[in-house]
C-alpha positions as CSV (number, residue, x, y, z in Angstrom):
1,X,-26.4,-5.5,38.7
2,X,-26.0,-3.9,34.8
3,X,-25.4,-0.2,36.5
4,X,-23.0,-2.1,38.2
5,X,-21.4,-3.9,35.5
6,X,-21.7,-0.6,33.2
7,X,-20.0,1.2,35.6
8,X,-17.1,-1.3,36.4
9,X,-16.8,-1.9,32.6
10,X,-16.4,2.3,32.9
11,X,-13.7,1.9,35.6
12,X,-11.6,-0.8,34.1
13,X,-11.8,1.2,30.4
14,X,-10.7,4.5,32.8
15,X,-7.6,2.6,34.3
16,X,-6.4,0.4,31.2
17,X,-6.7,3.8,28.8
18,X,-4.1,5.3,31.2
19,X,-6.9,8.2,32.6
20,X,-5.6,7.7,36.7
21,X,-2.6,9.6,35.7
22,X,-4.4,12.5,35.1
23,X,-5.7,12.5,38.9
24,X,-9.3,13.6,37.6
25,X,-10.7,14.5,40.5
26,X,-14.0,16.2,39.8
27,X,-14.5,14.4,36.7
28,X,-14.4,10.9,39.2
29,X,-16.8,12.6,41.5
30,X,-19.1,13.8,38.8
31,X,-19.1,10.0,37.2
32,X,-19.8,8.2,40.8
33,X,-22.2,11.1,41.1
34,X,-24.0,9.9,38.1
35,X,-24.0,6.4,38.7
36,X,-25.2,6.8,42.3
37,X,-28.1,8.2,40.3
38,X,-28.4,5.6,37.9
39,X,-28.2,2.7,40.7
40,X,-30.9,4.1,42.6
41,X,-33.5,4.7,39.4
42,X,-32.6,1.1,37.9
43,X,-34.5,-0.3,40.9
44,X,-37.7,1.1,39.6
45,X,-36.7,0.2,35.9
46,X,-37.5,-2.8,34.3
47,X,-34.7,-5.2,33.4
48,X,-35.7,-5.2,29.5
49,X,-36.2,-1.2,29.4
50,X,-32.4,-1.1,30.9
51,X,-30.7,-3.7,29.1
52,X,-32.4,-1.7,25.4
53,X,-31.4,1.5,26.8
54,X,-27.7,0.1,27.9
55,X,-27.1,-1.8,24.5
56,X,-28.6,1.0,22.3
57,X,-26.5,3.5,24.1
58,X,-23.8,1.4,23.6
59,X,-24.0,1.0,19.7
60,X,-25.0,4.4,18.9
61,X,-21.4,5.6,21.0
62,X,-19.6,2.9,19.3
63,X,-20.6,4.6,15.7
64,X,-20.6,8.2,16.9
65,X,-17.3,8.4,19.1
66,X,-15.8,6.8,16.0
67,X,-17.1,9.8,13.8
68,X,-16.3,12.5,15.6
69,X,-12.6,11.3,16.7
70,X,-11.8,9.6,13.0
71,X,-12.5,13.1,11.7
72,X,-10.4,14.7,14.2
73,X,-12.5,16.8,15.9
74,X,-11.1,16.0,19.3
75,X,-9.2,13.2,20.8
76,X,-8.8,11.0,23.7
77,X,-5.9,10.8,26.3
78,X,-5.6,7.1,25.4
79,X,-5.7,7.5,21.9
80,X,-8.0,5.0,20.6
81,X,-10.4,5.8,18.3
82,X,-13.0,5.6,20.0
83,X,-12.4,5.5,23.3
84,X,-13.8,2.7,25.8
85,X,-14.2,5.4,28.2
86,X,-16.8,7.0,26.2
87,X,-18.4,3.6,24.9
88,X,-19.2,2.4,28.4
89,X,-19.2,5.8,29.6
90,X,-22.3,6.7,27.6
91,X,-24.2,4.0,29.2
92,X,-23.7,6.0,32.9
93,X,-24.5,9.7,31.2
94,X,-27.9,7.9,29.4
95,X,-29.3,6.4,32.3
96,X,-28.0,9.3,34.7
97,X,-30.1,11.6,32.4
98,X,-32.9,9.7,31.7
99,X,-33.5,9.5,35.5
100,X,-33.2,13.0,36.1
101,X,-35.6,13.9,33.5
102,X,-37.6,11.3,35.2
103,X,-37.6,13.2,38.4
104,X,-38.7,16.5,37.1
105,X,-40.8,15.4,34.5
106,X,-43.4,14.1,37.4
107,X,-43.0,17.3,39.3
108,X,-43.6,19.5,36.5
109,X,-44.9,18.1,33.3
110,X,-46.2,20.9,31.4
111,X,-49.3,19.2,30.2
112,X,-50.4,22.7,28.7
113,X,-47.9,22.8,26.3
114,X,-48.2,20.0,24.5
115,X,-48.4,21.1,20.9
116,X,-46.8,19.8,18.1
117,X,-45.1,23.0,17.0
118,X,-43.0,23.3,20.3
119,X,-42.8,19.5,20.3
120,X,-40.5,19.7,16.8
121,X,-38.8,23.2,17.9
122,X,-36.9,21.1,20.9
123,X,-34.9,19.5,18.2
124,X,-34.5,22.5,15.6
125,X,-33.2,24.9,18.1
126,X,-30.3,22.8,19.4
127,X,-29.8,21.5,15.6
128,X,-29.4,24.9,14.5
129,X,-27.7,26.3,18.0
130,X,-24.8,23.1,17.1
131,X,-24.8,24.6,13.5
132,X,-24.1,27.9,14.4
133,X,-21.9,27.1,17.1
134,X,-19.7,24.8,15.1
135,X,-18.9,27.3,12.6
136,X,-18.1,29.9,14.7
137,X,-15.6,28.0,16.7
138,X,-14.2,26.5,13.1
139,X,-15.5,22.9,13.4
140,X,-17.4,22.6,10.4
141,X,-14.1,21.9,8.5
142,X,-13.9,18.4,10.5
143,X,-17.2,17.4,9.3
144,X,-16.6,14.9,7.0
145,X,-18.8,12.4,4.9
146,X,-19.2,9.8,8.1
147,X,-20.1,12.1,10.5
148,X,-22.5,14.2,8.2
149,X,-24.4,11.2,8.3
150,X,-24.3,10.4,12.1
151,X,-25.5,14.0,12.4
152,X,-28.7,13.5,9.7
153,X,-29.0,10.5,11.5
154,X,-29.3,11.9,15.2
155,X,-31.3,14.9,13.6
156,X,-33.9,12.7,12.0
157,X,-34.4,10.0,15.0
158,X,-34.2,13.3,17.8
159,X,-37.1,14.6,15.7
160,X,-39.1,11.7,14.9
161,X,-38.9,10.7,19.3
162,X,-39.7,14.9,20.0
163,X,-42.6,14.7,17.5
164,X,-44.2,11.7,19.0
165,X,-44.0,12.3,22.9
166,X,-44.9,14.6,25.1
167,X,-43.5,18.0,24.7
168,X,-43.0,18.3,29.5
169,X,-41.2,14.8,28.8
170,X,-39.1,15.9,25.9
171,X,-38.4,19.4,27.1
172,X,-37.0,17.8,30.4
173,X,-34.8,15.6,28.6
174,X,-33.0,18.4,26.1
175,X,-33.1,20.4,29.2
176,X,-31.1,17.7,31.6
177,X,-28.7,16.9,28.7
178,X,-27.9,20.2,28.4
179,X,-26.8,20.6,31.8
180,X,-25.3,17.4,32.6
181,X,-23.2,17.2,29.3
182,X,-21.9,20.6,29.4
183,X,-20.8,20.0,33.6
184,X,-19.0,16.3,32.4
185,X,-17.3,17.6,29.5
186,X,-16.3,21.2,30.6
187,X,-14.9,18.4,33.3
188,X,-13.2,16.0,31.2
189,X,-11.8,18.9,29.3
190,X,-10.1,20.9,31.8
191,X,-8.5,17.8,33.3
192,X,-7.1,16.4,30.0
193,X,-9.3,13.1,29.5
194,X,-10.1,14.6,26.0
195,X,-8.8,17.5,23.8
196,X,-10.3,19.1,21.3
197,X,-8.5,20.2,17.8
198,X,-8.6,23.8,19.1
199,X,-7.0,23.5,22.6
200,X,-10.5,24.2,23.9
201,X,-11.4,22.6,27.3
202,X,-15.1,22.2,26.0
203,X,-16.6,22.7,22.4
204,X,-20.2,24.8,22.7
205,X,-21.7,22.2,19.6
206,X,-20.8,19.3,21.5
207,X,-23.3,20.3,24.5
208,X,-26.0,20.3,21.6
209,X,-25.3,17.4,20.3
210,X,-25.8,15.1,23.0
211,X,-28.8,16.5,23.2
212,X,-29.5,14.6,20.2
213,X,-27.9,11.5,20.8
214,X,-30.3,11.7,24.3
215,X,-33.6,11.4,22.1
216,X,-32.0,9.4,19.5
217,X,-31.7,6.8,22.2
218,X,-35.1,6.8,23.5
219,X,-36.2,6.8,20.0
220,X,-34.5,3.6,18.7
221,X,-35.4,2.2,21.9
222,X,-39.2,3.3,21.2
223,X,-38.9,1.7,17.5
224,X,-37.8,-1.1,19.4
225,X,-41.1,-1.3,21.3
226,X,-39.5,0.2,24.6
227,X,-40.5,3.3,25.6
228,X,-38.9,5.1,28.6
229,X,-40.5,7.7,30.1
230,X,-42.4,8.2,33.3
């Protein structure tokens, strides 16, 4: 029932903010995609570890979607600042993630690489792959006060969560939010749900930062005494 209501809260944000005019086809089939996904892994969840990770998702988009769109780094087709596309939408991408890194973490968890060094590197790399990327498509200009401090903020949680699991687990989940973020928003792009300041269809830093905002979730819902893993 709360994949459900995430996902109708989703639709209902994608119809009042204007988004059916657009005719998004693959971005449509990617979401329902996702939340097929989601549905099926919420039945071996339990209800408190889904409602943390739904309500945390939920107040870390509110903040961050804010950020980034305030500063005017890209911008939504309904204008709002943020978006309740991305607020609920967050909840679907999350969850669709989570589960995925679920799947292959069981098949494949790389028990012999559990050190602490490679543990910490899954959140420098990104860090300083977003960095680099950001400057060289002329982003860092937009970085202002507010979202200098979401970023510090993702960057410390990300590597507080990385340092304390399981390297297989977290590797898993940068991996999956790599792939699934860069598919929805090379999607959303191209079909005008969002534009960013540079008439790009997709920013390359963005792609790293969710996956910060992926183990920034997990880690304020393991501060919270919830952890999600296997």
């Amino acid at each position: 029932m709360i994949v459900l209501a995430l996902f109708s809260a989703t639709l209902v944000s994608f119809f009042w903010g204007g988004y059916h005019t657009l005719m998004p086809v693959m971005f449509l089939s990617g979401l329902v995609l996702i939340s097929v996904i989601c549905l099926y892994s919420s039945l071996y969840m339990e209800t408190r570890s889904l409602v943390t990770l739904s309500v945390v998702t939920m107040a870390l988009a509110l903040v961050d979607e804010y950020a980034h769109t305030s500063s005017g780094a890209f911008s939504y087709f309904d204008g709002m600042t943020p978006s309740p596309l991305s607020v609920f939408g967050w909840s679907i991408m999350a969850l669709g993630i989570v589960a995925i890194a679920q799947f292959l973490y069981r098949r494949a968890p790389l028990v012999s690489l559990n050190s602490r060094v490679l543990r910490s590197l899954l959140v420098l790399m990104p860090s300083l792959l977003l960095f680099v990327s950001a400057w060289a498509q002329g982003y860092l200009r937009f970085f202002d006060p507010l979202l200098i401090f979401v970023y510090l903020f993702l960057f410390s949680v990300s590597l507080y969560y990385s340092y304390s699991h399981r390297f297989g687990w977290s590797m898993w989940v940068v991996a999956t939010s790599l792939i699934v973020s860069a598919l929805m928003e090379y999607l959303g792009g191209i079909e005008g749900l969002w534009v960013y300041q540079l008439n790009e269809p997709m920013a390359t830093f963005i792609v790293f930062t969710w996956t910060l905002r992926i183990l920034t979730i997990l880690g304020a819902c393991s501060l919270l005494g919830v952890e999600i893993q296997e």
